[in-house]
C-alpha positions in Angstrom: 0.0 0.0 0.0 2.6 2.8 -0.8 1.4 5.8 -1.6 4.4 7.0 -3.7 5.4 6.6 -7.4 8.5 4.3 -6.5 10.4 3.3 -3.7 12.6 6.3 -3.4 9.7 8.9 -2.6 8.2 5.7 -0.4 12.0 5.4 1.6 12.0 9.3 2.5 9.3 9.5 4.8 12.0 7.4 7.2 13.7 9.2 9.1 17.5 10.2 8.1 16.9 9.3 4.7 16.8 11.5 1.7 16.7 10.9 -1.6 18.0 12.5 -4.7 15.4 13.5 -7.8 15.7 13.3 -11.2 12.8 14.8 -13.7 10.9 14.9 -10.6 10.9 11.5 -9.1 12.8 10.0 -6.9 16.1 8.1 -8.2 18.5 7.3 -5.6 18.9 7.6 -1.4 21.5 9.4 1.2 21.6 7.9 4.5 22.5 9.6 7.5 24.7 12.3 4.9 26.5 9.2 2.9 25.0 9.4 -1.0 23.9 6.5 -3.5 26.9 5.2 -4.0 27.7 4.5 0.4 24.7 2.6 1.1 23.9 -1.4 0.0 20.7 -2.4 -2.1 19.0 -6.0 -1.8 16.4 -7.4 -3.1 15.0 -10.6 -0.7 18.1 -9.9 0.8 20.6 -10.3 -2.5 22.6 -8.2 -3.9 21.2 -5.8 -6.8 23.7 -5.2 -9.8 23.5 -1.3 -10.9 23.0 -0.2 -15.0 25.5 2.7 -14.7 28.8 1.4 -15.5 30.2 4.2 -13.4 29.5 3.3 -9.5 27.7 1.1 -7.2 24.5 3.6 -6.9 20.8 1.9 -7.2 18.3 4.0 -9.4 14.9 3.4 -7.3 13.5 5.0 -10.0 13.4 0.9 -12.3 11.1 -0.3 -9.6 7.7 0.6 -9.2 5.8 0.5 -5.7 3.1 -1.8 -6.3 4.7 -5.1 -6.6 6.8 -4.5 -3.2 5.3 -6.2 0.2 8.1 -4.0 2.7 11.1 -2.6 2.6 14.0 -2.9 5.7 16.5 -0.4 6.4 19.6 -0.7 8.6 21.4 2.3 9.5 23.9 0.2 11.6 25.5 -2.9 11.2 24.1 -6.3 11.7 25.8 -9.5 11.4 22.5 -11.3 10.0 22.5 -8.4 7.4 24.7 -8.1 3.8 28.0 -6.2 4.7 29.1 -3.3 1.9 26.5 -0.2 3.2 28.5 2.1 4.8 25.2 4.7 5.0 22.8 1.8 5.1 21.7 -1.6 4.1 18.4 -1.5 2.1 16.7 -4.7 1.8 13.3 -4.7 -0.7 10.7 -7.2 -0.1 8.5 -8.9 -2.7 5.2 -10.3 -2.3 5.0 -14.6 -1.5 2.4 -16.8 -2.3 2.5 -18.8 1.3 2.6 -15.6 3.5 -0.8 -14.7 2.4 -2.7 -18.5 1.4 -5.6 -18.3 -0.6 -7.0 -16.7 -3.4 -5.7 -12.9 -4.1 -6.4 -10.3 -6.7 -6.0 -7.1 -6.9 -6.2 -4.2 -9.8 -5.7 -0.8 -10.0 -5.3 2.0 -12.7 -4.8 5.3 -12.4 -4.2 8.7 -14.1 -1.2 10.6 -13.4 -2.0 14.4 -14.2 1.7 16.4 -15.3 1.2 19.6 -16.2 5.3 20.4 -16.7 5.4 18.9 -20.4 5.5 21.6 -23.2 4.4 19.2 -26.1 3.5 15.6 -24.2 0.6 14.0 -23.4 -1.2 16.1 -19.6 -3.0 12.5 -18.7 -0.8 9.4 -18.5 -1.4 5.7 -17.2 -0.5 3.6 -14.9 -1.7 0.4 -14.8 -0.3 -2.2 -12.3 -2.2 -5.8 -11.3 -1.1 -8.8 -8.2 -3.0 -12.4 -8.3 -2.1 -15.2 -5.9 -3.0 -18.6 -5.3 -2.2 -21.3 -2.9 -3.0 -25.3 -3.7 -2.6 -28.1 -1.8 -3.4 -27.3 1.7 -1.8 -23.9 1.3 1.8 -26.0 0.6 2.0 -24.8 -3.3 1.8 -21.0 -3.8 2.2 -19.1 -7.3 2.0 -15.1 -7.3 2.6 -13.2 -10.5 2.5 -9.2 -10.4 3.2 -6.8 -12.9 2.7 -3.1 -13.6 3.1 -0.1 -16.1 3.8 3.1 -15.9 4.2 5.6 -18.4 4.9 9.5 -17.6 5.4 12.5 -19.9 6.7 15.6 -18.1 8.9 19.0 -19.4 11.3 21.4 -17.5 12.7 24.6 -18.5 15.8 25.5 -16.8 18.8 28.2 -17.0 22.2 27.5 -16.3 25.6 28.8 -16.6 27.5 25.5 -18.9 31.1 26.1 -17.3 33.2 28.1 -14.9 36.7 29.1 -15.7 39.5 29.7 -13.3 42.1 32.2 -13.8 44.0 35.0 -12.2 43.0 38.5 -12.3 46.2 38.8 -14.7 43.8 38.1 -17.5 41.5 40.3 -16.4 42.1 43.9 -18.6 42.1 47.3 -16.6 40.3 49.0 -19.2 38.0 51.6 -16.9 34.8 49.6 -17.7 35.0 47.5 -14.6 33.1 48.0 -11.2 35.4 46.6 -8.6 37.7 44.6 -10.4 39.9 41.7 -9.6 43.8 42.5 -8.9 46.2 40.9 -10.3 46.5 37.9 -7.7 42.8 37.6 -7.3 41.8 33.9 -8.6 38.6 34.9 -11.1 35.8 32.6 -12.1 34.7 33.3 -15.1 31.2 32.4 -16.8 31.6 30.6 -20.0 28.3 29.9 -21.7 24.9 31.1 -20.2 22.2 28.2 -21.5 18.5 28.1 -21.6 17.0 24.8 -22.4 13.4 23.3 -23.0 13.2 19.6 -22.0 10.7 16.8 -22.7 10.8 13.7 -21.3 8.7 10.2 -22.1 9.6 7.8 -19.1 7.9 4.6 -19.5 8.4 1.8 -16.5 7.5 -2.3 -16.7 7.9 -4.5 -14.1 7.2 -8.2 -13.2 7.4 -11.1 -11.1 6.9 -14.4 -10.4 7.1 -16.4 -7.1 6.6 -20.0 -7.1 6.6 -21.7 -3.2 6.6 -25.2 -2.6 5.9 -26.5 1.5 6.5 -30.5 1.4 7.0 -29.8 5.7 6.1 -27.7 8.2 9.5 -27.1 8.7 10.9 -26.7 4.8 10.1 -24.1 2.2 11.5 -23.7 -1.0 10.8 -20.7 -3.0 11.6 -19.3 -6.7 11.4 -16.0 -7.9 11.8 -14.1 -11.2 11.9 -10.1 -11.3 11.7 -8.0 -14.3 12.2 -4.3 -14.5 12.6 -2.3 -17.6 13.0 1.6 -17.7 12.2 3.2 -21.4 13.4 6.8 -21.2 13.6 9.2 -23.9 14.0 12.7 -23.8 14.5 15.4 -26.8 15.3 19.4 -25.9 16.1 22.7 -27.8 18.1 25.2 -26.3 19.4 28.4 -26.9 23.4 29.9 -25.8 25.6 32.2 -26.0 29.4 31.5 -25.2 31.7 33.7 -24.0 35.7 34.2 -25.0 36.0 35.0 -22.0 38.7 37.8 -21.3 36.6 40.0 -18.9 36.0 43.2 -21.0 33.6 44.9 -18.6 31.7 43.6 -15.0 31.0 44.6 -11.8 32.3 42.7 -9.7 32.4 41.0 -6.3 35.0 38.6 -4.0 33.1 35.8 -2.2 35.3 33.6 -0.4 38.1 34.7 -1.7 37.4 34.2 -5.5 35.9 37.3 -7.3 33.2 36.8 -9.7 31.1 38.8 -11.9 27.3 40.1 -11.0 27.4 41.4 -14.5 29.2 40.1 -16.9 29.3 41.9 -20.5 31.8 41.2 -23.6 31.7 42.9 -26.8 32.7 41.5 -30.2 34.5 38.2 -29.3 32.1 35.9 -29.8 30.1 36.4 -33.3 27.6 33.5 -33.1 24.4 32.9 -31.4 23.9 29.3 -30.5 21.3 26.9 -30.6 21.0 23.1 -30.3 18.1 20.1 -30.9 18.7 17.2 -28.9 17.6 13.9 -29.1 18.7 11.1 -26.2 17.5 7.8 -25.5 17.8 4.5 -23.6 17.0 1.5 -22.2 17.5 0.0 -18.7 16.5 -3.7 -18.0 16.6 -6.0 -14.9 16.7 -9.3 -14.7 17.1 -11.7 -11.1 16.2 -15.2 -10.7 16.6 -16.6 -7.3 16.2 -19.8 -5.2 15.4 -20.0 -1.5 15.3 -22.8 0.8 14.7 -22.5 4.3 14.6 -25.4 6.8 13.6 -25.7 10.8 15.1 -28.9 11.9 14.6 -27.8 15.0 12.5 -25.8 17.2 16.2 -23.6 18.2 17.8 -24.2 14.5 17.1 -22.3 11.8 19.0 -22.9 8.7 18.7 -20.9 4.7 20.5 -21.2 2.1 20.1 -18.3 -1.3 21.3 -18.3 -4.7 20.8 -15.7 -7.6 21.9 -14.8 -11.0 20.9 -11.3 -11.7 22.2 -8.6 -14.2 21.5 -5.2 -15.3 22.2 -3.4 -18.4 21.7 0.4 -19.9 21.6 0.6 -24.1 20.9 2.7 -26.3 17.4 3.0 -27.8 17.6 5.4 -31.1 19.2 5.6 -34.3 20.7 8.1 -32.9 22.6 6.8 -29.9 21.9 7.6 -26.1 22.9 11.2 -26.4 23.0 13.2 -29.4 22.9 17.1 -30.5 23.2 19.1 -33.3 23.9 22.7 -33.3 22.8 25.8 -34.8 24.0 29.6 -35.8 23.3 32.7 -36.3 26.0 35.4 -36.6 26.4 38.9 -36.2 26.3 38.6 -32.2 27.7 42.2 -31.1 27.3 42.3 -27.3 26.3 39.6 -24.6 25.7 40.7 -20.9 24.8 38.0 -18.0 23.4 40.0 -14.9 23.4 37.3 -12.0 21.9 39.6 -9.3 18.5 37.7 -9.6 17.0 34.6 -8.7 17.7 33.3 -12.6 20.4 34.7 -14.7 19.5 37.3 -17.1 21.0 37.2 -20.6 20.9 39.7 -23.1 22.1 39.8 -26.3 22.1 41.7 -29.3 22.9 41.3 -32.7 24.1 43.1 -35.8 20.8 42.3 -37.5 17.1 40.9 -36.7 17.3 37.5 -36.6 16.1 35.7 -39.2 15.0 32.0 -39.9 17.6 32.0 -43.4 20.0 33.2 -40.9 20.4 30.0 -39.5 23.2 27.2 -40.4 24.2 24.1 -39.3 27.2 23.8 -36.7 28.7 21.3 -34.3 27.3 17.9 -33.8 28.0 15.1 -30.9 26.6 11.6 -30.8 27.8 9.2 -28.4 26.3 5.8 -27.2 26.8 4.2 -23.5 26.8 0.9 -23.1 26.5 -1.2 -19.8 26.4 -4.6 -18.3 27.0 -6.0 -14.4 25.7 -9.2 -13.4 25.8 -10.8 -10.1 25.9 -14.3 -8.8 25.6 -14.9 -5.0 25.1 -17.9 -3.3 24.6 -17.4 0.9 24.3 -19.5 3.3 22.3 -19.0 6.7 21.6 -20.3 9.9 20.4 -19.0 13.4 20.4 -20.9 16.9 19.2 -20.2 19.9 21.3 -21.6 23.1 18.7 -20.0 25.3 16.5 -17.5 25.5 18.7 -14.6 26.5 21.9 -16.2 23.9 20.5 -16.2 20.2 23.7 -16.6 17.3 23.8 -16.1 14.1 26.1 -17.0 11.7 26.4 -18.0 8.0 28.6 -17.7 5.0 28.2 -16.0 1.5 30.4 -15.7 -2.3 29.5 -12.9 -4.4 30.7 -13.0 -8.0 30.7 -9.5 -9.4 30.9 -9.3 -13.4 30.9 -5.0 -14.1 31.7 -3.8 -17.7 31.4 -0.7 -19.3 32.1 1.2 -22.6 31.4 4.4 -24.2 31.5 5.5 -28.4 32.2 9.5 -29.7 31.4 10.7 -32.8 31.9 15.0 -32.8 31.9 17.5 -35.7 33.6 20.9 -34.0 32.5 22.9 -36.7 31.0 25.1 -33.7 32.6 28.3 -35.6 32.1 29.5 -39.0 34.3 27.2 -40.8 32.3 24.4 -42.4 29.1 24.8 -41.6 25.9 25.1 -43.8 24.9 27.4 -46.2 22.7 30.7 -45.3 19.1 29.8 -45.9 19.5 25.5 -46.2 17.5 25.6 -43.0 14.6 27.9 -43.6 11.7 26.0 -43.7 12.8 23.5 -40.8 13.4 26.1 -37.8 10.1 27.4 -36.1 10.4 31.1 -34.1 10.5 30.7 -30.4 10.6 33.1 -27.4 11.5 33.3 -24.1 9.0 35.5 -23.1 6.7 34.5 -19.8 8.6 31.2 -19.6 10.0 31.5 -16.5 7.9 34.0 -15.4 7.5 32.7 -11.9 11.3 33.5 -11.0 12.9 36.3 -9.7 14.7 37.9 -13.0 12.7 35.5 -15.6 10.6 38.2 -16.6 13.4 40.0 -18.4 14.1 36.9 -20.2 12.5 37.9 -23.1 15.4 36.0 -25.8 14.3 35.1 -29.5 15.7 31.9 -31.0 14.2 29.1 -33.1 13.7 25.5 -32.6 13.7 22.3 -35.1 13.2 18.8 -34.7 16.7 16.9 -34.4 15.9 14.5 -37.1 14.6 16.6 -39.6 17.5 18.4 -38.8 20.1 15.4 -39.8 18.4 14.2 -42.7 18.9 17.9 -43.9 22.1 17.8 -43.5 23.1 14.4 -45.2 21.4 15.5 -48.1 23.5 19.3 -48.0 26.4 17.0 -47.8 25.2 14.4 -50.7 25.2 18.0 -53.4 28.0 18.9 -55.4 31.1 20.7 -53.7 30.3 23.7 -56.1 26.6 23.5 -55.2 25.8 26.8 -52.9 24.0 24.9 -50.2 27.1 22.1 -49.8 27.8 21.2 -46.3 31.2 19.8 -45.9 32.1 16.5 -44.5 33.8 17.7 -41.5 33.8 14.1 -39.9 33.5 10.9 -41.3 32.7 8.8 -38.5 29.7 6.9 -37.0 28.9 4.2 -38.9 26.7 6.2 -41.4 30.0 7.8 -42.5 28.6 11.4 -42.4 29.6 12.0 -38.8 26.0 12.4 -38.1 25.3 9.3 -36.6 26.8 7.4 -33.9 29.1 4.5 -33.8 28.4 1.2 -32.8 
């Protein structure tokens, strides 16, 4: 009966932990101030294998709530518990046949209402279903539960894309500076100021079936298979504007000892005004099958003994890879100014000319794919007995066999200047007009965001530019092959 989307947002109503969100919903958990990656994630008391090729850190976010009967948390150590969680030990529970005998059903479906999405559906399902059964004289149990859940939800956001350090060497004394750095000052320096609009299409499966078998009182075997699959895709356009940066004018302030700007304006250095379609996409699946026997051969012994095979894996789900963007120009940029006095940064910039969609070329490109794989095989063995009933032991014995592998692909065209990019007016009819205005509204500063820019869909945008790059090289509208890797050759693709 949790409440909560998943697990996560179901784990922080205990207290000392918190959790970590990501497009909203809870992903991971912090115990007692030690993140994902500190604290130890079972399932029935085995070892989970992560789909993140990077760490040890368990993404709540594969498992949905309905399917779970309880979930344990130890904030200390326990010698009947897993070892590894320096934060915690997490140990889910999943619904069995012989804990509840008889006939069981349940169904629910509901309506998840996101308002946050710019183009996606407002109303999405979820759908999620349990049915049990015990035979026999309640000694043969079979449970099967599964669920689905799709959500669609959006996010506009503002950033600042890097920070550079340097000293306030670089830093000219020109007399259009409000207290500026000295020459031993360390500086941070903004580097690009980035508005994005984000969609995301999350869609979550899960499964599992538990067979139980009781020949005695005293012996119970049990076998389980869990599936989780988590479909997310997620497309974006944004709009930039990078700085060179050398510091031409600011007012400034020291913080710590490193000064920064509150207004940051250059003039000149930087000709072109960015933009970027994104398209990303990937699949993470879970598979576990476990065996359990537990035996009583006496009213003080308690014996167990576990084995699993379980594996996770993250892959890409698009013809375009897990993560790719393709960029955008127009120049004539003639003065960019970041004022970060308010609650958003404010950036302003102006051009030589109205913008115009025949102003816009192709630029830069990235496509990359992730790929990974961990598998674990555990086999543990358990036992309790009691000497008396002030003197209880436990004790027990367990191998783990962790497989973990990981790889990554690039393909990058950094045509991000003018050189080799598209001619003026191949991308007319593809870009639609876009504005800033009232989007962040609700923020201190948004309301002088008022930046316009133009958006396009990703693939539309690629197949455009394979065909500028199939024309002639004396055809105006050619777009040179600045790259020819990914395994469509035309750099526009990703490699396998």
């Amino acid at each position: 009966d949790f409440p909560d989307t998943n697990l996560a947002e179901a784990l922080q109503r205990i207290t000392g932990v918190a959790i970590d969100r990501q497009r909203g919903e809870g992903s991971t958990v912090t115990v007692r101030g030690f993140g994902a990656d500190f604290n130890l994630i079972t399932l029935n008391g085995r070892q989970m294998p992560t789909h993140g090729g990077l760490g040890r850190s368990f993404d709540f976010g594969d498992l949905a709530s309905e399917g779970i009967a309880g979930v344990e948390v130890y904030k200390t150590g326990e010698a009947s518990a897993p070892t590894g969680g320096i934060g915690a030990s997490i140990n889910v529970l999943t619904s069995k046949p012989l804990d509840n005998p008889g006939l069981k059903a349940t169904l629910s479906a509901k309506g998840v209402k996101d308002q946050s999405s710019f183009t996606g559906d407002e109303w999405t399902p979820e759908i999620a279903f349990l049915v049990s059964q015990t035979f026999l004289d309640d000694t043969v149990g079979i449970a099967i539960t599964g669920s689905f859940q799709e959500r669609q939800s959006g996010q506009a956001s503002g950033s600042n894309g890097n920070w550079l350090e340097r000293d306030g060497i670089g830093i000219p004394d020109n007399g259009q500076h409000v207290n500026p750095p000295s020459d031993t000052d360390i500086v941070g320096l903004p580097q690009q100021q980035v508005y994005s609009l984000d969609e995301w299409d999350r869609k979550r499966t899960n499964g599992q079936l538990t067979l139980q078998w009781m020949p005695l009182e005293t012996l119970t075997a049990t076998l389980d298979y869990t599936f989780a699959e988590l479909d997310l895709r997620h497309t974006a356009n944004n709009v930039s504007a990078w700085f060179s940066p050398n510091g031409q004018s600011g007012n400034w302030v020291n913080e710590n000892g490193v000064v920064s700007p509150l207004v940051y304006t250059e003039t000149n250095n930087q000709p072109d005004f960015a933009m970027a379609a994104f398209e990303d996409a990937s699949i993470n699946e879970r598979n576990s099958l476990g065996l359990n026997i537990t035996w009583d051969p006496t009213d003080r012994l308690s014996l167990a003994l576990d084995y699993h095979d379980s594996d996770a894996t993250r892959n890409p789900n698009s013809r375009f890879g897990s993560s790719a963007q393709v960029g955008m120009s127009i120049f004539g940029r003639t003065l960019t100014s970041v004022d970060y006095r308010t609650e958003l940064p404010v950036l302003t910039v102006e051009m030589a000319e109205p913008i115009s969609p025949d102003d816009v070329v192709i630029s830069g490109s990235v496509f990359d794919n992730y790929w990974a794989d961990m598998s674990i095989e555990q086999l543990q063995f358990d036992g309790n007995f009691e000497f008396s009933d002030q003197i209880n032991v436990d004790f027990g014995a367990a191998q783990t066999l962790v497989d973990n592998y990981s790889a990554a692909s690039n393909v990058q065209r950094n045509t991000w200047g003018q050189n080799q990019t598209s001619a003026f007016g191949s991308l007319e009819d593809l870009v639609v007009p876009a504005s800033l205005t009232g989007v962040f509204s609700e923020l201190a500063g948004g309301d002088q965001i008022n930046l316009n820019f133009f958006t396009v869909d990703m693939a539309d945008l690629v197949r455009r530019a394979e065909f500028l790059q199939s024309l002639p090289e004396s055809d105006p509208m050619y777009l040179a092959q600045a790259s020819s890797g990914g395994d469509c050759g035309t750099g526009f693709c990703p490699s396998s």
